[in-house]
Structure formats: C-alpha cells, structure tokens
N, C-alpha and C positions, 0 to 999 in steps of 0.2 A: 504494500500500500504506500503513497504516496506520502512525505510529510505532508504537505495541504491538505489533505485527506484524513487527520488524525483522530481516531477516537479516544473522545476527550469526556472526563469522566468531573465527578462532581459539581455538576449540571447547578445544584440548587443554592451552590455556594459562589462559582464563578462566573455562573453566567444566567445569573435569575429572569435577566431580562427575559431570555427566549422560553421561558415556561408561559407567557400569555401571548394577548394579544389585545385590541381593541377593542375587543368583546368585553377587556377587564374580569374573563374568566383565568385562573390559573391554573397547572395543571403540572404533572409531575414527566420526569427523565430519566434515564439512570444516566447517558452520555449524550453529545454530540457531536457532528464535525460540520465543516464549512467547507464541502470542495469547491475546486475555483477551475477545473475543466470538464469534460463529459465522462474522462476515464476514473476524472477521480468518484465522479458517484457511480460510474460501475465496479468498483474497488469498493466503496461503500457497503454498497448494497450487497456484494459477493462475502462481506466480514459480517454483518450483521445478518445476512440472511441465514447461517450457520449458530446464529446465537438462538434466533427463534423467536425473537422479540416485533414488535409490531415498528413500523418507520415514521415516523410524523415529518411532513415536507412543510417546510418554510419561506416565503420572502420576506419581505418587509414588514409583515405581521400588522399592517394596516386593517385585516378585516374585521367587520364588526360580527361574525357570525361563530367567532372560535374554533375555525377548520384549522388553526395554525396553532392551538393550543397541544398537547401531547397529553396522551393518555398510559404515560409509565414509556419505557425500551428506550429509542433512539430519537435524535431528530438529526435530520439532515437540512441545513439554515445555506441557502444557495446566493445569502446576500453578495457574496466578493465574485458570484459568476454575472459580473456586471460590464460586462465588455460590450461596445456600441457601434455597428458597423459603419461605413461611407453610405447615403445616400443616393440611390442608382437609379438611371430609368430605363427601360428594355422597348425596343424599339414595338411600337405598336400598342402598346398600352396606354390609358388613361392616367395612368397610375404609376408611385415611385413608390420603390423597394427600400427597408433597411434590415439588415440582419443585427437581430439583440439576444444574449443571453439572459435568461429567465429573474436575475439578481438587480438588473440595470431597472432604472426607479424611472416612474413619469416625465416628472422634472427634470430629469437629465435626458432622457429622450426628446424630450419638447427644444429642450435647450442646444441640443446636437444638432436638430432637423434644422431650424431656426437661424443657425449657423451655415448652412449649407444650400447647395440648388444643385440641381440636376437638369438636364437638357435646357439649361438657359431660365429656369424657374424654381418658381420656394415651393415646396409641397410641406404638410402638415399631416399630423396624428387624431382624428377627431375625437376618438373617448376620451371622454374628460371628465372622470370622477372628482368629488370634491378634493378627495385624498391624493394630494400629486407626489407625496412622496410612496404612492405604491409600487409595488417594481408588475413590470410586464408578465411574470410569470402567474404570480396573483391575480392580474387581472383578467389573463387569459383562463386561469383556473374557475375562475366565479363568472367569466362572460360580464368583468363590468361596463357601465354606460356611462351616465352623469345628464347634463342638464342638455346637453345639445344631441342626446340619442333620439330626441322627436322628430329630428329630419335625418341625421347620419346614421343612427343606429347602434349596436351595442359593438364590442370587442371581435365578437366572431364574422362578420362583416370584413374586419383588414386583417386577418390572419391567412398569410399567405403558402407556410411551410413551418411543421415542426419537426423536430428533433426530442423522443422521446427515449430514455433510458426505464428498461420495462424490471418488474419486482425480481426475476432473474439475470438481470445485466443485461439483456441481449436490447440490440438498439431497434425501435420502428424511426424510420423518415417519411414523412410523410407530407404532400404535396397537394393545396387543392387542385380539383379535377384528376387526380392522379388513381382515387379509389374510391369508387361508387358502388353505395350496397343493391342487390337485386330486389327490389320490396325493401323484405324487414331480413335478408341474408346478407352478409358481409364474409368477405375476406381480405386478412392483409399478411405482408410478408414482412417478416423482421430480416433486419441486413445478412444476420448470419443463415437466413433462407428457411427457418422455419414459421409453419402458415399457422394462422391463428384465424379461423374461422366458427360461425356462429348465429346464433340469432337473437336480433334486437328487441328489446323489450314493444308488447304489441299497442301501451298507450296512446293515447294523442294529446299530443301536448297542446294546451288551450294559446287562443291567436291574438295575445297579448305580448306586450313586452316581455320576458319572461327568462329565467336564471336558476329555473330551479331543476335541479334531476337531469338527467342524461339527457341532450338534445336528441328526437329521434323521430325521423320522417322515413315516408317509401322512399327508396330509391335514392338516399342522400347521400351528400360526400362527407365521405369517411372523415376526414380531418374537424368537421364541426362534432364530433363527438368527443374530442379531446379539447374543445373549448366549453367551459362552463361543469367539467368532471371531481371538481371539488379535489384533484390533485389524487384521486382513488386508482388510476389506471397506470400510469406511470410519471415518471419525473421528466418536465420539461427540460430541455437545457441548449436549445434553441431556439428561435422565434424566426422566420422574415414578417413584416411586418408591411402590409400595403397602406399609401401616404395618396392622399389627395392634393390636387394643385391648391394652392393658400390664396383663395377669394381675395379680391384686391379691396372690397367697401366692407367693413363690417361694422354697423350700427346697432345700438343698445337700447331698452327704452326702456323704465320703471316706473310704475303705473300706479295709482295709489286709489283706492275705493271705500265706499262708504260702508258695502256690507260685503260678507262671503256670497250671497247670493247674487251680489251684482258682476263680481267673478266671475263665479260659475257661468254665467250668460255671457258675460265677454269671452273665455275661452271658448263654448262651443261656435259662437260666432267668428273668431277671428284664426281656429284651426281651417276654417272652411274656406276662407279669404286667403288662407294662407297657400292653400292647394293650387290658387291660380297664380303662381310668383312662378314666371319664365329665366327671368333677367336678374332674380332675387328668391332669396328662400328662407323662409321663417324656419330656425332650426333652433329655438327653442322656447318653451311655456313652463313660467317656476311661478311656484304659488309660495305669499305668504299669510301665515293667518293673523287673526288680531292680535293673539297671545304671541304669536312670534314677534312682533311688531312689540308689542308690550315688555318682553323681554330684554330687546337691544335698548327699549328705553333707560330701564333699571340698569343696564351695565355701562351707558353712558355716562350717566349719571355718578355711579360709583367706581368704576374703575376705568383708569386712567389709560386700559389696553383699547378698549372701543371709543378713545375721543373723539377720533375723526367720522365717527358715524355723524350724518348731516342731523338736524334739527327732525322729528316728526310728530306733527300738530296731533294731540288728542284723537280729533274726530279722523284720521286714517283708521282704517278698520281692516284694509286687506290690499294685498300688494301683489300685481305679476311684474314677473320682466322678461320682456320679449328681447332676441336676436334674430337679427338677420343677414345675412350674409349673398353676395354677390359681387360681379364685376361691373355694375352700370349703379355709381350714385345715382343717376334721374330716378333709375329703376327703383331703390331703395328709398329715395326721396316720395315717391307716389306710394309704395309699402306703407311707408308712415304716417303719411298721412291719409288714407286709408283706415288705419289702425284708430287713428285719431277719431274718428266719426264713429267707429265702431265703441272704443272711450265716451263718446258723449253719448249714445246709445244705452249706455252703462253703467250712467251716474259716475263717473271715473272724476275726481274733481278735479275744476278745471286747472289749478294753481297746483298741481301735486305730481308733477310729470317729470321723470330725467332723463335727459338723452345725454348718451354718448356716442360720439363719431369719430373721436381719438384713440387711439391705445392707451394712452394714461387714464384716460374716461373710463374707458372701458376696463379694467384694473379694478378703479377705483368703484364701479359697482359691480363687477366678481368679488370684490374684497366685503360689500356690504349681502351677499349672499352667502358667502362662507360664515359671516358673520353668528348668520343661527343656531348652526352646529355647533359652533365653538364655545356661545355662552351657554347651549344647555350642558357641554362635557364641563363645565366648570361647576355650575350649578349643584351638578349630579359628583362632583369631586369634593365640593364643601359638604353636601350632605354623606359623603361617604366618611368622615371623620368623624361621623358618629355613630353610622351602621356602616363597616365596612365591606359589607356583600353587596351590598347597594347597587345597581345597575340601571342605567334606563331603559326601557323599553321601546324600543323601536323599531316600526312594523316597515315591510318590504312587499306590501299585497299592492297588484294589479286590476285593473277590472276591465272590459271591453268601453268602447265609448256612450256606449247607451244604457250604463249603469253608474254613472258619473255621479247624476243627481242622488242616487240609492246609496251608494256605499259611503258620502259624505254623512248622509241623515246617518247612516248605520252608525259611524264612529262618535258622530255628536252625541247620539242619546245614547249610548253605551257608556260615555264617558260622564255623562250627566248622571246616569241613575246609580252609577260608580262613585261619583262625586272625587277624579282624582285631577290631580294637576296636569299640564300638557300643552305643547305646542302643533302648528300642523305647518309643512312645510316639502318642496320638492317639487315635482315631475309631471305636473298635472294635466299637462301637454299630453302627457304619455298616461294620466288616469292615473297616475303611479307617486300618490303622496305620500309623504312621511308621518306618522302619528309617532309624535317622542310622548312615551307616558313617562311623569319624572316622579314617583315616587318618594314619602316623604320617611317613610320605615319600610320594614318587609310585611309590613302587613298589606300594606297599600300596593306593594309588588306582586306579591303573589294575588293580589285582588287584577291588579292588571296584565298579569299571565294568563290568568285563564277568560280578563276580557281579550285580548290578543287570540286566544283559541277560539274564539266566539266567530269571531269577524274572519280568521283564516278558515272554516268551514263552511261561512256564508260567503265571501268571495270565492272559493271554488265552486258554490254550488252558481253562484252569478257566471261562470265561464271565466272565472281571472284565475290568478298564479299567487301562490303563498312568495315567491320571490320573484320581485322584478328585476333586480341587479345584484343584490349581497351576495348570492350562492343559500346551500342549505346549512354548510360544516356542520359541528357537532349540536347545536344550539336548535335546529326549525328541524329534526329529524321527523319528530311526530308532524309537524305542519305536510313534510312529504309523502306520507303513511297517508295522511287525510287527503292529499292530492290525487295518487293514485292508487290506495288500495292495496291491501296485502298483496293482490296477486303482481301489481305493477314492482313493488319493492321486490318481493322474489325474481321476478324476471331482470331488473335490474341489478340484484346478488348474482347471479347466473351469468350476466355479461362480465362483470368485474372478476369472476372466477376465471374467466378465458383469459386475462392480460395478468393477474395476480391469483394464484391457486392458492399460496395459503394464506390469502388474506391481509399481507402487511404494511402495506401502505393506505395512509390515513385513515387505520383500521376503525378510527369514530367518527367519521364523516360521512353523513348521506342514510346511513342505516343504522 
C-alpha cells in the first residue's frame, strides 16, 4: 500500500472532524485514510476488504442528510483527490469538457473554469448548491441542484464520464451514450473485463425534480445510475464534467410582497411567461417567507455578521428573486419588464424591488439568499448549548406543479396545530421549498419528526419525491421505504449486490 494511502487509526482522537457531517449527526470509526490517486483507493479497498469491516466514502462532508457520517470500520475521506483538469472543447459540440477528481470542491471548480476559455469562449458549471464549498464527488453522489436547477437542471444533466473504483478494486469507466440498458436489463464491463449484469429495480420514479433512490428508466444510460447512488455502488475518483457557454446579460430581481398568497400567484404566473424567453431565460424562482424575512431582521439587528443586509420595512411579508440569463440585454430588458406587470398583478409593492445587472449586484443579492440558511444554523447552534442533540429539521419534499397551492396549506396547518417554530424558504420554481423546523428542546423535535413523516407520505401520495436535491444517506431511509415500498427497496438491495456482494460501502445509506 501506498504511504498516501495509510491506515490511520485513532479516528476519534485525531481526526474527530470526519466522524460527522452537516447533518451535525456523529458517528463512530475505528481508522481512516485519504488516498490522493485511483490506485491508492484500490489498495484501500483490497486492505480493508480482508478486514470485513463496512467503508464509509467521504468528500467534503457538506451534506445535510448524514450519508458521510460512519457507522463503526473504515472511512475513506477523498478530500486531497482534488486535482482540476484544462478546460477543453471537442469539435462539434455545444458544450466544454473538464476532467475533476471526486475531492476538488465547487468553488475551486467555478474558480478554475472562470479563469479559462476554450475555442475563443468562457463556459460555466450551472449546479449551484448553496454549499460551494462541496466537492464534485458529493455532489454527483446526491445528484445536487441549487437555485438555478428551474431552467439548467440538477448534476446529472453535465456528467459526462466517470471513473469508478468498484467494493472489489476492479475499475468501471464509464461514458454517456457508451451503455444503454435494454428496458429495465443492463450490462457493463469493468476494465479488467468482467460483466456485471442484471436487473433494475421495476419502480417509476415520480416527474419531479427528484434525488432520491436509484435513478431508473427503460432503456436509460447506464452512467445516470451512478449519479444520485448515495456513494453505495462504488467510489468515484473521476469526473468529466460538461460546461455551458457563460451567457453574456445576467440580470437579478428581488421582489418583495405583501402576503404568501400573493406569491404563490406570481410564480405560477411568471413560470409561464417564463416559457416564452427565446433570447432570454428565467433560470430561477427562490421563495422567501415572512419568518424568513423576520429572521434576517433579528440578526441585523444583533449581530454585526449580517450588517450589510439592506433595510426591510415591516409590512414585506414574502420575497422571490428571479434570474435571468441570456445574450441580448433588449431581450432581458423586455423579461423585466414583463415580470414587472406581472408584480403589479400581484400586489408586489411598488417601492420594494432590487435589481441587479452587475456582478457585484448580483453577489450582493446571492449573499442576501444564503443569508437564510446561515442565520437559522446559528440559531439552531445557540440553542444546541443547551440540548446538545438539537438538530433542525429540514424537509427536501417535491410536489408536481399542480399541487403547489396543496402542499403549502399542508405545511402551514401542520405546523400550526404543532404550534412549533420555522422558517420557509428555496426552490419554488421547482415546487421544491424548504420547511426548516427549529426546535426549541427535543420535545419539540421529535414532535416535528414525525410532522416531517406526515407530509413525506402525503407528498408521495401527491406524485412528489421525499428528496428533491439532498440525496437519502442514512437520515430519510424510512422516507424511501414510504416512497417505494418494500418490494422497491428489495429490488434496489439486489442491484447494489451486483456492484458490492458483501455489502460495504456506505453500508447505512439508502437502506
């Protein structure tokens, strides 16, 4: 075995960090290592697979869903395989190429591409989770999105070729269009030429944004099943990575309303408006709610980290912010204003509107949407100083678009006759908002545990997904059991037995 590769033992003394993750679950190890090339995690895996222990794969331990937590044995932490290719474009294509190692984080992707131009132009990475310090293997693992997935879409969208190290060493590569299943049958060949063939589990997955459980259509390419696999099938330790040309006009708008109701009519109004943009394209719709708004107030107020939050008058009560994106300002110029009519339509008032048409602008209200997340993990950190198990809850449910009006009422009066605390916030674009419940002991937690189960069984019976972007890891298993059913989870243990037989990679994730 490699030195870089070393199994490295007293886990809970030297390196406490990697027993959690964002999830703020902890979880136990006996060792770890951190390989920094492909050989070294088949040297890995070939040591520890003789031990008998289960693997837990790690990147950047960004997720909120605890797939990066360890359940005892080994982890393998791929932060240092963070190597970041040139920028390339292949004659004939739309599209530009980067080759990344599964360790290399967001922000340094963004920052690389950013830096560069291929055939005489800047191309761009569109998922854009809040979290940009996640690394590309995480986010290929959970299939994440972010705010602008209403028009571009989620992770498996620009995944162009991966490189996987399978529970026995042996390597798959794999290429879209390269392995198409016949129906619900696949085969694929690992390099050292033995076949791994099978059958995909026989669910349908509902026609929502959607992150949860094994991607699986008739007939699909093989490589979208290793995106969104919660890291159960094998270890990433390649990526290429398909890049879009970088829109030359990108304009911002933040909206400010008197009720949630007058919202909700503006989005369904202005996703429809949005449909007809040739020369421009609305790529994305973020909702905030009053208590979010209410929130950033209190931490202006008090801490001196959100001063630069602008001024917001009492009577705002609910906020979207729109993007649009294209190469014809006039074109984006007529968007907005557009948008605008649609706004007075909507009671939007009229004094309460931010545009941005700069880069710095546009920062400066990414910065006031991150903002939400950030003061509730704080909130949820003061109160953990005195119930230290303390979590917040935060749901990942989908719904189709014509249950939009249904699954808000759902969450309002569940949380009414709950009587608990909470913000709402996200993706609404996509049906796909946030309910942070913040709990003020575990009494109140556990009361909104099982309102969380309430709502994940009534959105799948609506046709949505227990997960739009997070993945399932070890935390929403039961959510996926309600999704698809004993017989669907068995069929999905029966695929994962074909790429892993005795079980040890991310052995508590998913099931």
């Amino acid at each position: 075995m490699t030195d870089k590769c070393s199994i490295l033992k007293n886990v809970e003394q030297d390196y406490p960090d990697y027993l959690r993750d964002e999830s703020r679950k902890i979880g136990r190890a006996d060792s770890i290592s951190f390989p920094v090339t492909e050989e070294d995690v088949k040297d890995c895996l070939a040591t520890i697979r003789g031990l008998g222990v289960p693997v837990t794969i790690q990147g950047a331990r960004t997720g909120i869903t605890g797939g990066a937590v360890p359940a005892g044995g080994h982890i393998i932490n791929l932060s240092r395989m963070n190597k970041i290719g040139p920028v390339r474009h292949e004659q004939g294509r739309d599209f530009a190429l980067i080759t990344v190692q599964p360790g290399a984080l967001l922000q340094e992707i963004n920052k690389h591409i950013a830096d560069e131009t291929a055939d005489g132009r800047k191309y761009f990475f569109p998922p854009d989770p809040t979290e940009t310090s996640a690394s590309i293997g995480g986010m290929i693992s959970c299939n994440a999105s972010g705010a602008k997935s209403f028009f571009y879409g989620a992770t498996r969208l620009y995944v162009d070729r991966l490189r996987l190290v399978l529970a026995d060493s042996s390597v798959i590569q794999i290429k879209r269009g390269e392995y198409k299943a016949n129906g619900r049958r696949f085969s694929v060949k690992t390099e050292s030429g033995r076949v791994i063939e099978g059958a995909l589990p026989a669910y349908k997955m509902p026609d929502v944004k959607n992150a949860a459980g094994y991607f699986i259509r008739d007939d699909m390419d093989l490589i979208d099943l290793f995106v969104g696999f919660d890291g159960t099938l094998g270890i990433i330790t390649e990526a290429d990575l398909r890049l879009l040309p970088e829109p030359a006009v990108k304009w911002g708008v933040m909206i400010f309303f008197p009720s949630e109701e007058d919202v909700v009519g503006f989005v369904k109004d202005i996703r429809i408006a949005g449909k007809d943009g040739e020369q421009c394209k609305l790529v994305a719709i973020e909702f905030f709610d009053s208590r979010s708004l209410d929130l950033l107030r209190t931490q202006k107020n008090s801490n001196p980290a959100f001063k630069d939050i602008p001024h917001l008058p009492a009577e705002w009560r609910a906020a979207i912010y729109i993007e649009y994106h294209g190469d014809d300002k006039d074109a984006i110029e007529t968007a907005v204003m557009g948008a605008s009519e649609i706004m007075t339509a909507h009671n939007a008032h009229d004094d309460a509107t931010w545009l941005a048409s700069e880069q710095k602008e546009m920062e400066r209200l990414k910065g006031f949407r991150h903002a939400v997340p950030e003061a509730v993990n704080l909130l949820i950190d003061e109160r953990r100083k005195k119930h230290p198990s303390l979590t917040k809850l935060g749901t990942d449910l989908a719904v189709p678009d014509d249950r939009l009006d249904e699954v808000m009422k759902l969450y309002h009066d569940g949380l009414a006759v709950e009587n608990l605390e909470y913000v709402i916030f996200g993706h609404i674009g996509d049906n796909h908002v946030h309910v942070n419940i913040l709990p003020n002991d575990m009494a109140e937690y556990e009361r909104g545990g099982r309102l969380y189960q309430d709502w994940a069984k009534a959105v799948v019976g609506m046709g949505g997904t227990v997960s739009g972007e997070h993945g399932i890891g070890n935390l929403k298993k039961h959510m996926l059991k309600a999704m698809y059913g004993e017989e669907g989870i068995r069929q999905m243990q029966k695929l994962k037995a074909l790429f892993d037989p005795e079980g040890i990679l991310n052995r508590d994730n998913l099931f």
